[in-house]
N, CA, C and O atoms as CSV, one atom per row, in Angstrom:
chain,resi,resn,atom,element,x,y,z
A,1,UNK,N,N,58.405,-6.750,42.449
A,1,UNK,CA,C,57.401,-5.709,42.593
A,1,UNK,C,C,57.919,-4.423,41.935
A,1,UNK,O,O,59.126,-4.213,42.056
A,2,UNK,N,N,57.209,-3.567,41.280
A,2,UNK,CA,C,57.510,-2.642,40.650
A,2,UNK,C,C,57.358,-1.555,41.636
A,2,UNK,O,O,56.568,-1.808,42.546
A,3,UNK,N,N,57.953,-0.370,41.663
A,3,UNK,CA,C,58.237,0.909,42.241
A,3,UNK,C,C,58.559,2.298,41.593
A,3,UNK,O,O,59.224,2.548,40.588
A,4,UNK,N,N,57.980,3.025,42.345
A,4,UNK,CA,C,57.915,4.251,41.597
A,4,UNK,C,C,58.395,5.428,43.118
A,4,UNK,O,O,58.031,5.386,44.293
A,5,UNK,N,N,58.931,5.967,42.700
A,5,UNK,CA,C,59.689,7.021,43.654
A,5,UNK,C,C,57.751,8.065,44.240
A,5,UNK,O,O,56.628,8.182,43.749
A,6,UNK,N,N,58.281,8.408,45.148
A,6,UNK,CA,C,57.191,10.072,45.008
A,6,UNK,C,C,57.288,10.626,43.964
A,6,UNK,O,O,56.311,10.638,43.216
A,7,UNK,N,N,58.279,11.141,43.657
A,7,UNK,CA,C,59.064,12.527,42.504
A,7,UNK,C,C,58.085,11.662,41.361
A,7,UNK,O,O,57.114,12.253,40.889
A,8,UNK,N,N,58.420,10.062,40.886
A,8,UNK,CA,C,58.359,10.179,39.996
A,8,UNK,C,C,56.352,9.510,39.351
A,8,UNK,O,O,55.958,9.135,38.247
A,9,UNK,N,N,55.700,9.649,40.567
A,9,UNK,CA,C,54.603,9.613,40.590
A,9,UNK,C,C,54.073,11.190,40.895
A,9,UNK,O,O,52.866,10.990,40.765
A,10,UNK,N,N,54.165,12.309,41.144
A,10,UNK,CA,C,54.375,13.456,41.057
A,10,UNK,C,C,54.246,14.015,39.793
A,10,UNK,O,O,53.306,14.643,39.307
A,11,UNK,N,N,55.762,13.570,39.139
A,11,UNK,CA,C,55.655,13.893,37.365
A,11,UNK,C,C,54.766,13.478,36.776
A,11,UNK,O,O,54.313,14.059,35.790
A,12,UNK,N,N,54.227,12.201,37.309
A,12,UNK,CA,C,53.060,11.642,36.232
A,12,UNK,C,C,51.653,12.371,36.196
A,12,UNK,O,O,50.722,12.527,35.406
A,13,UNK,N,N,52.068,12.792,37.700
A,13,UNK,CA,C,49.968,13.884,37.902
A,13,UNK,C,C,50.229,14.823,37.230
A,13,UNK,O,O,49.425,15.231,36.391
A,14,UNK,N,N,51.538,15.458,37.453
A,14,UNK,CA,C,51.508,16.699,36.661
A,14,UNK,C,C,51.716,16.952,35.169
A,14,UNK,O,O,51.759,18.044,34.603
A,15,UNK,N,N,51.856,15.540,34.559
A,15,UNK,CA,C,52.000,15.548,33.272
A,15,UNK,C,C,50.287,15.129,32.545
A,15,UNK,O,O,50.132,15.008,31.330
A,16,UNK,N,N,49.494,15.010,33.246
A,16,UNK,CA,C,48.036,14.931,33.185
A,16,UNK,C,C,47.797,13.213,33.089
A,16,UNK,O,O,46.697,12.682,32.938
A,17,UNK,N,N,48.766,12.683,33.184
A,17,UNK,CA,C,48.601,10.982,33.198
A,17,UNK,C,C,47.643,10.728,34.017
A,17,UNK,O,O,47.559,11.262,35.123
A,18,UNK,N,N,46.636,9.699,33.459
A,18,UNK,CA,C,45.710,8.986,34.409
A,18,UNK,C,C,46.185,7.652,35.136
A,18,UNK,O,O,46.464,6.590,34.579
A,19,UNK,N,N,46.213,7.889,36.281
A,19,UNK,CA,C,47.097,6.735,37.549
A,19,UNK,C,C,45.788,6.696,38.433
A,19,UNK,O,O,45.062,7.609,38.828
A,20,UNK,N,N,45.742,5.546,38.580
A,20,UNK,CA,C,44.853,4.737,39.919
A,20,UNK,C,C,45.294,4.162,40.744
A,20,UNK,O,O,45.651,2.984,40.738
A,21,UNK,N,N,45.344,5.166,41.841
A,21,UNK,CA,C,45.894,5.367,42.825
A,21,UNK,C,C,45.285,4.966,44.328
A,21,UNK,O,O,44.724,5.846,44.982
A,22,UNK,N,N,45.393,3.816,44.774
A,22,UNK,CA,C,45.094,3.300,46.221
A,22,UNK,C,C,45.587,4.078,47.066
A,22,UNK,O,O,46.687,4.480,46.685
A,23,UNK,N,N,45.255,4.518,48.135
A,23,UNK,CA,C,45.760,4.723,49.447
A,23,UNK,C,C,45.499,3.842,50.668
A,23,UNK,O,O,44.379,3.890,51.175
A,24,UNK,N,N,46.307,3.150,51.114
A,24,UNK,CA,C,46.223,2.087,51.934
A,24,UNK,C,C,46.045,2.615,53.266
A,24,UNK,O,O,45.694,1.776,54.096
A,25,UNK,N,N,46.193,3.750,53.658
A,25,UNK,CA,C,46.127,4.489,55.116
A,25,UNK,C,C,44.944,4.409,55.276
A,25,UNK,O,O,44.067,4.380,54.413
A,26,UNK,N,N,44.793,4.342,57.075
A,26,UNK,CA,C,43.265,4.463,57.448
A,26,UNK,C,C,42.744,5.672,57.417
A,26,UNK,O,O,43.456,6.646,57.170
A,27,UNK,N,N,41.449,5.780,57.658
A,27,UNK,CA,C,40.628,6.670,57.171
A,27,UNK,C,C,41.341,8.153,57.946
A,27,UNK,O,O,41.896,9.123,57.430
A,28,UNK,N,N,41.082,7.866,59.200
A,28,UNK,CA,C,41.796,9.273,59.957
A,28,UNK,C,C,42.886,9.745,59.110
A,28,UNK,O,O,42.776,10.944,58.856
A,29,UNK,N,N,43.982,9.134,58.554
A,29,UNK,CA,C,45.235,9.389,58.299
A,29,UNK,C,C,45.167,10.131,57.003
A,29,UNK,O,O,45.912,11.069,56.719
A,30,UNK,N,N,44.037,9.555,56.085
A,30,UNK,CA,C,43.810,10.331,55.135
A,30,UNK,C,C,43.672,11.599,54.681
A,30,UNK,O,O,44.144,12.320,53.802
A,31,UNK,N,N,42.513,11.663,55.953
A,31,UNK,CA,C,41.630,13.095,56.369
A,31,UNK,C,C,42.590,14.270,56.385
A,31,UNK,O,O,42.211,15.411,56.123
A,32,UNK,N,N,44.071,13.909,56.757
A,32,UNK,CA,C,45.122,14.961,56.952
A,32,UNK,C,C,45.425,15.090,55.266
A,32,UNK,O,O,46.397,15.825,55.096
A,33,UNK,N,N,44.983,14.690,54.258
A,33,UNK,CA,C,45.568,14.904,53.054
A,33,UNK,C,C,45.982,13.795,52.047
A,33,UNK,O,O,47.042,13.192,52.210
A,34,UNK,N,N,45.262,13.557,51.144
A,34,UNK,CA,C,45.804,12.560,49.927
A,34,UNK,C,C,46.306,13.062,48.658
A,34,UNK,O,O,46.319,14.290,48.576
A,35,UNK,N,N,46.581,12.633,47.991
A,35,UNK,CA,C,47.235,12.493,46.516
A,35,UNK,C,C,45.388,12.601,45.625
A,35,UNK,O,O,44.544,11.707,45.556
A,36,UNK,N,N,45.317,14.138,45.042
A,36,UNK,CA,C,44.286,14.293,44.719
A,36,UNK,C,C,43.770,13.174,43.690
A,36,UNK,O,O,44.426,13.007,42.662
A,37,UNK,N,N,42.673,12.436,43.912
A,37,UNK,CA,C,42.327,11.506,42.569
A,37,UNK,C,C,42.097,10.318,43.564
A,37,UNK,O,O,41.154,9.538,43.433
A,38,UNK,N,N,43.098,10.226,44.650
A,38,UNK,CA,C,43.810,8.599,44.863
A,38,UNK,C,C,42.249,8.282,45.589
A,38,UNK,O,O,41.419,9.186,45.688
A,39,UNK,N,N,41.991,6.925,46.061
A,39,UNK,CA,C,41.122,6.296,46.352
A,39,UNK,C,C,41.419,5.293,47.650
A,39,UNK,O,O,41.751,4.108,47.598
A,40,UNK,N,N,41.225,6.022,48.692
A,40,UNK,CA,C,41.083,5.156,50.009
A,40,UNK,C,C,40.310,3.783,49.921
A,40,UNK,O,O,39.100,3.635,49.751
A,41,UNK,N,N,41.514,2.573,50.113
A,41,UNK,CA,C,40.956,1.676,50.757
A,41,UNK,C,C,42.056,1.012,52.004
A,41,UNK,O,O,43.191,0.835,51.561
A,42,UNK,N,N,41.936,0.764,52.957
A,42,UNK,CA,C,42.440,0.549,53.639
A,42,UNK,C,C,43.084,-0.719,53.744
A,42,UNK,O,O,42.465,-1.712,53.361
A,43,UNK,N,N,44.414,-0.851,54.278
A,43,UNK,CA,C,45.166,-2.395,53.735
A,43,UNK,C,C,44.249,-3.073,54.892
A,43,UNK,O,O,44.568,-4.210,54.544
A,44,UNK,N,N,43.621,-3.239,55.672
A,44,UNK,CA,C,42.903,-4.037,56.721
A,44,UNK,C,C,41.605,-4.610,56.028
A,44,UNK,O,O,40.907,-5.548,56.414
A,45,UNK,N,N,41.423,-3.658,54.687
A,45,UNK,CA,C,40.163,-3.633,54.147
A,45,UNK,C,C,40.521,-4.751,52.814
A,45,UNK,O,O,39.810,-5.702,52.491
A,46,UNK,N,N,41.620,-4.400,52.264
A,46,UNK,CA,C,42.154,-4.398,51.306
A,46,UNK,C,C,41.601,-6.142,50.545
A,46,UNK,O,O,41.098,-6.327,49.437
A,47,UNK,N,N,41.877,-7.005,51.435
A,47,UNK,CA,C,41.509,-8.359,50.947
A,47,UNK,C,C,39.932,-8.583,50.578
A,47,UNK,O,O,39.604,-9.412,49.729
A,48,UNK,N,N,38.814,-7.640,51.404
A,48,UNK,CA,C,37.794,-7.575,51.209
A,48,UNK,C,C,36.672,-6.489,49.939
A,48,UNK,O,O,35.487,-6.532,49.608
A,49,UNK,N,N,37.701,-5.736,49.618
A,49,UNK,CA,C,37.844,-4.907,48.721
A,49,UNK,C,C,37.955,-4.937,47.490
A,49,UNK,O,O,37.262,-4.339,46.667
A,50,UNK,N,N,39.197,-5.926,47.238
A,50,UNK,CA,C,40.021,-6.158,45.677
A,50,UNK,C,C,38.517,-6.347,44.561
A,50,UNK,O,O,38.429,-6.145,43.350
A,51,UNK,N,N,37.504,-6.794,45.527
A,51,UNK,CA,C,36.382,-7.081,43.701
A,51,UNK,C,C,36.113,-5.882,43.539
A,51,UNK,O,O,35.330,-5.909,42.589
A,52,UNK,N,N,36.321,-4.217,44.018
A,52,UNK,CA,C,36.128,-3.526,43.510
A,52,UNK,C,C,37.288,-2.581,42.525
A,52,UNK,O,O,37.220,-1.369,42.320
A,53,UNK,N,N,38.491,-3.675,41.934
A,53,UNK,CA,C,39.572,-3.712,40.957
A,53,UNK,C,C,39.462,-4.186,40.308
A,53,UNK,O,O,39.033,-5.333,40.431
A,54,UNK,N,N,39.809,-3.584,38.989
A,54,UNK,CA,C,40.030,-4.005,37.818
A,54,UNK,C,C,41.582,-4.838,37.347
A,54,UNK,O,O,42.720,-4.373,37.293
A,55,UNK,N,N,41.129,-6.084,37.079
A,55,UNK,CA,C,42.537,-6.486,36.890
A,55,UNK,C,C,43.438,-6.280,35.358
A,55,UNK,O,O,44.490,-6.864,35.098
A,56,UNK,N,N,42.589,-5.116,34.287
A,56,UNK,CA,C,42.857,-4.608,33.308
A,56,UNK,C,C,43.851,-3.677,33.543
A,56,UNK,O,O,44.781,-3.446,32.770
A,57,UNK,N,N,43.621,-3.039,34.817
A,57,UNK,CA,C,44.374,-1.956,35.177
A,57,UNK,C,C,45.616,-2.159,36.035
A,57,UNK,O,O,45.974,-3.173,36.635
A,58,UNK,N,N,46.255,-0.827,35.944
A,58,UNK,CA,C,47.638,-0.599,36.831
A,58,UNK,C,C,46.990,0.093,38.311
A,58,UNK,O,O,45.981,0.764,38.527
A,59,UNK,N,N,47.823,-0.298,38.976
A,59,UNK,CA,C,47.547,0.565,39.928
A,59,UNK,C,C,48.687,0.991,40.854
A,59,UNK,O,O,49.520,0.103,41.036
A,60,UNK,N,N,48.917,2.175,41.493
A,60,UNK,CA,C,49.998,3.000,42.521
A,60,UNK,C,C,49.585,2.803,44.032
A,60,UNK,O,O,48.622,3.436,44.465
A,61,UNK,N,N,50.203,2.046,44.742
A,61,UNK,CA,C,49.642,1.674,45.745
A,61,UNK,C,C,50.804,2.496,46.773
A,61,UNK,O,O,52.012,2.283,46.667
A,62,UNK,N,N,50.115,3.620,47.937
A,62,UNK,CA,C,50.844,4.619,48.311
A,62,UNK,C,C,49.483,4.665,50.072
A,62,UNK,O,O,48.300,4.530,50.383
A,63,UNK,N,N,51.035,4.994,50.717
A,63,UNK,CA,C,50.677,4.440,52.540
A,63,UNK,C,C,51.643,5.815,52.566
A,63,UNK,O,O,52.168,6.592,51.768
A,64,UNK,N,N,51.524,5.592,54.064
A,64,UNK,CA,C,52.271,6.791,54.959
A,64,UNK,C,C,54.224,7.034,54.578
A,64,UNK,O,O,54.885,8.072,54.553
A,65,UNK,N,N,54.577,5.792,54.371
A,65,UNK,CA,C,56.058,5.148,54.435
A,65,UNK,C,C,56.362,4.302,53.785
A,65,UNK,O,O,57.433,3.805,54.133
A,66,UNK,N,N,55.660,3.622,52.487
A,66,UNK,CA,C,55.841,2.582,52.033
A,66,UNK,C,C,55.671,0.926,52.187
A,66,UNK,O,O,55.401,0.015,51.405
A,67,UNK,N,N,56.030,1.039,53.872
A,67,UNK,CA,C,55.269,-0.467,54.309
A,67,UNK,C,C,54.281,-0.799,53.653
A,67,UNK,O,O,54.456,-1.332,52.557
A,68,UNK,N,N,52.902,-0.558,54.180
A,68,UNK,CA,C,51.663,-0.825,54.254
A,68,UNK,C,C,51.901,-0.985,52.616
A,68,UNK,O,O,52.020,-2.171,52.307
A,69,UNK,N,N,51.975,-0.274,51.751
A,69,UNK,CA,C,52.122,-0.005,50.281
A,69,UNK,C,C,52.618,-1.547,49.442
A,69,UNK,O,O,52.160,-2.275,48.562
A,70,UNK,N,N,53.799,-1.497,50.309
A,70,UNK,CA,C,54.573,-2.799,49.472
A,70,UNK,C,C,53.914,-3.960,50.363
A,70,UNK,O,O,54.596,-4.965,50.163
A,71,UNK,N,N,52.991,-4.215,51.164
A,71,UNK,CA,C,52.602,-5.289,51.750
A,71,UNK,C,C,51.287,-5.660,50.657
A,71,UNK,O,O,51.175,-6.715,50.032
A,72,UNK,N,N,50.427,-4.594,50.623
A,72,UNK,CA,C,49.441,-4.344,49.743
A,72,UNK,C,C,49.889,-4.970,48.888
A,72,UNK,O,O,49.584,-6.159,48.788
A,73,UNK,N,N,50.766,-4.359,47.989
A,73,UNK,CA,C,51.098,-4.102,46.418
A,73,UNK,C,C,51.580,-5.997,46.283
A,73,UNK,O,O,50.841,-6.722,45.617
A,74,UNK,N,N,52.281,-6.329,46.669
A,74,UNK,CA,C,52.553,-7.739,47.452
A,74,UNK,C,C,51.387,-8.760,47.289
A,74,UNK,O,O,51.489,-9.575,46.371
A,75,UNK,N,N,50.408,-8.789,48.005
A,75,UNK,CA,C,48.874,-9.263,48.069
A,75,UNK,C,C,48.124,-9.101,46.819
A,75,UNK,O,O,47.358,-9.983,46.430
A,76,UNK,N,N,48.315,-7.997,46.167
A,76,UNK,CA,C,47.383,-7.845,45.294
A,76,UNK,C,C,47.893,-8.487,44.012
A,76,UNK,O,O,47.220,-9.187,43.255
A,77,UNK,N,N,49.326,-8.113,43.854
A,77,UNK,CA,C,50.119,-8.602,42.643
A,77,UNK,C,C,49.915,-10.528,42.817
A,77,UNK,O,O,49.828,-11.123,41.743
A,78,UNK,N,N,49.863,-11.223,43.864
A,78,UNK,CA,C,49.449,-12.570,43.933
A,78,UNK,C,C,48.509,-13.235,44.057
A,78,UNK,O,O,48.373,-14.440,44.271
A,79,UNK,N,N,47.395,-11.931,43.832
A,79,UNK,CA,C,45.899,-12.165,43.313
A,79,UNK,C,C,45.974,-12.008,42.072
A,79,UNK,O,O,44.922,-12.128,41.445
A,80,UNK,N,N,47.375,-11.655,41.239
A,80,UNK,CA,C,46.907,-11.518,40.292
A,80,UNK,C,C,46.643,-9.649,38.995
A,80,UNK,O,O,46.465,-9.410,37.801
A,81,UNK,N,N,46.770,-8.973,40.110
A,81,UNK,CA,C,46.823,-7.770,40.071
A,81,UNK,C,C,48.166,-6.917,39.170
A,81,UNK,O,O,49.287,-7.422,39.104
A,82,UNK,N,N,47.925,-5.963,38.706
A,82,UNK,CA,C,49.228,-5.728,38.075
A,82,UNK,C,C,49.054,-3.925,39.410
A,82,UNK,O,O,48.106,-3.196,39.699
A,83,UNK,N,N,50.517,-3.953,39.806
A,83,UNK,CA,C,50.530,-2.847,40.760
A,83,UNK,C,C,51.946,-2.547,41.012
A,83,UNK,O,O,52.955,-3.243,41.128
A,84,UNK,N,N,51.731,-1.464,41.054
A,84,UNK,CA,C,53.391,-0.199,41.513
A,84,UNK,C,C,53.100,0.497,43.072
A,84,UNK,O,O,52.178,1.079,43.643
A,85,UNK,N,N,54.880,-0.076,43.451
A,85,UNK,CA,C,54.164,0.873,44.996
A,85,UNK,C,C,54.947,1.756,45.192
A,85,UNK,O,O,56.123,1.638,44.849
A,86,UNK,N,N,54.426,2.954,45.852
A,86,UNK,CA,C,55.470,3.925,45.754
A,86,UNK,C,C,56.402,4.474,46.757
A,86,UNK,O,O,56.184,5.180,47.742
A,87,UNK,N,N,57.176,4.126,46.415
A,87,UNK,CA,C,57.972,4.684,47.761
A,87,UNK,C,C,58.289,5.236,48.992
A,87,UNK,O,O,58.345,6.337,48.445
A,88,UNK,N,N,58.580,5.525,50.289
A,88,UNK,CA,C,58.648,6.622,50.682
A,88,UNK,C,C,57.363,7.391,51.293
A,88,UNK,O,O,57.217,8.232,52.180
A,89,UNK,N,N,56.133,6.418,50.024
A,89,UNK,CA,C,55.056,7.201,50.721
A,89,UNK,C,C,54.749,8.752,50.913
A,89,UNK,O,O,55.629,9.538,50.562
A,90,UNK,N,N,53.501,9.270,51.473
A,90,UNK,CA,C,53.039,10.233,51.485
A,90,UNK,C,C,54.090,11.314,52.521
A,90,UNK,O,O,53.797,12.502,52.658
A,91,UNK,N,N,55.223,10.741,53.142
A,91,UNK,CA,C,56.376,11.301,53.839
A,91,UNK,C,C,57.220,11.843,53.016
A,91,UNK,O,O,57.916,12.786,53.390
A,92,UNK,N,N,57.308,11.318,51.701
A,92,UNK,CA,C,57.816,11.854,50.371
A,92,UNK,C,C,57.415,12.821,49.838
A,92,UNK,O,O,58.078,13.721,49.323
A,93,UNK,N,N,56.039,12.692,49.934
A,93,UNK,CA,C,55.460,13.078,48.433
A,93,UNK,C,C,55.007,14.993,48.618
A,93,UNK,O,O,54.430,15.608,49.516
A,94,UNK,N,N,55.534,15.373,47.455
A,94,UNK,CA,C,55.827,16.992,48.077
A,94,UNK,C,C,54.684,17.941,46.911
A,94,UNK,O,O,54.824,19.120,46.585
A,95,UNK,N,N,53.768,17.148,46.538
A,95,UNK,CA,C,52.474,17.172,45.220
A,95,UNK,C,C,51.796,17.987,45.991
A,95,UNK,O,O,52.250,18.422,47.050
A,96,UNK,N,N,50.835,18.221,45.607
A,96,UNK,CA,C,49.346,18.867,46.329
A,96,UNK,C,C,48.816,17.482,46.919
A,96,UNK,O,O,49.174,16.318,46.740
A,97,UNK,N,N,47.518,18.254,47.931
A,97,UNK,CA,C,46.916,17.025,48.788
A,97,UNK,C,C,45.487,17.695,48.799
A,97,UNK,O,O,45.243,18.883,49.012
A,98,UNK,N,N,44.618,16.706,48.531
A,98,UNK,CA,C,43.301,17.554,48.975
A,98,UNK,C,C,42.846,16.212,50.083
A,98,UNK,O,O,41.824,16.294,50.765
């Protein structure tokens, strides 16, 4: 599975890179703040979800701590999926949040 630090998913927003970005946290958890851009779906959701992915694309798959992230990122990559999870999670991540 591929991985990407906070820091170094951070550099990539701020370097204007376009990243598609999952957030696997539930909805409440969100509400406190995401990774501007990223796209709530919930890992509970997640198996019911995937037809709305592109399997052309990359994707940053980012939870509270990384669990949820690399469980995701895990599932999706053996559907077939190409995906990076990021580390550390949103406990890391020291970016803006809207």
């Amino acid at each position: 599975m591929k991985k990407f630090t906070a820091k170094e998913v951070e550099e990539l927003v701020a370097e204007g890179k376009t990243l598609n970005i999952i957030d696997v946290r539930e909805v409440d958890e969100v509400a406190a703040g995401k990774i501007p851009g990223a796209v709530n779906i919930p890992l509970s959701l997640i198996e019911f979800r995937m037809h709305e992915l592109d399997k052309s694309k990359e994707y940053v798959m980012v939870c509270r701590s990384g669990g949820r992230s690399g469980r995701a990122s895990q599932f999706l990559e053996n559907q077939g999926f190409k995906v990076i999870n990021m580390e550390g999670g949103m406990l890391a991540w020291e970016g803006s949040v809207e």
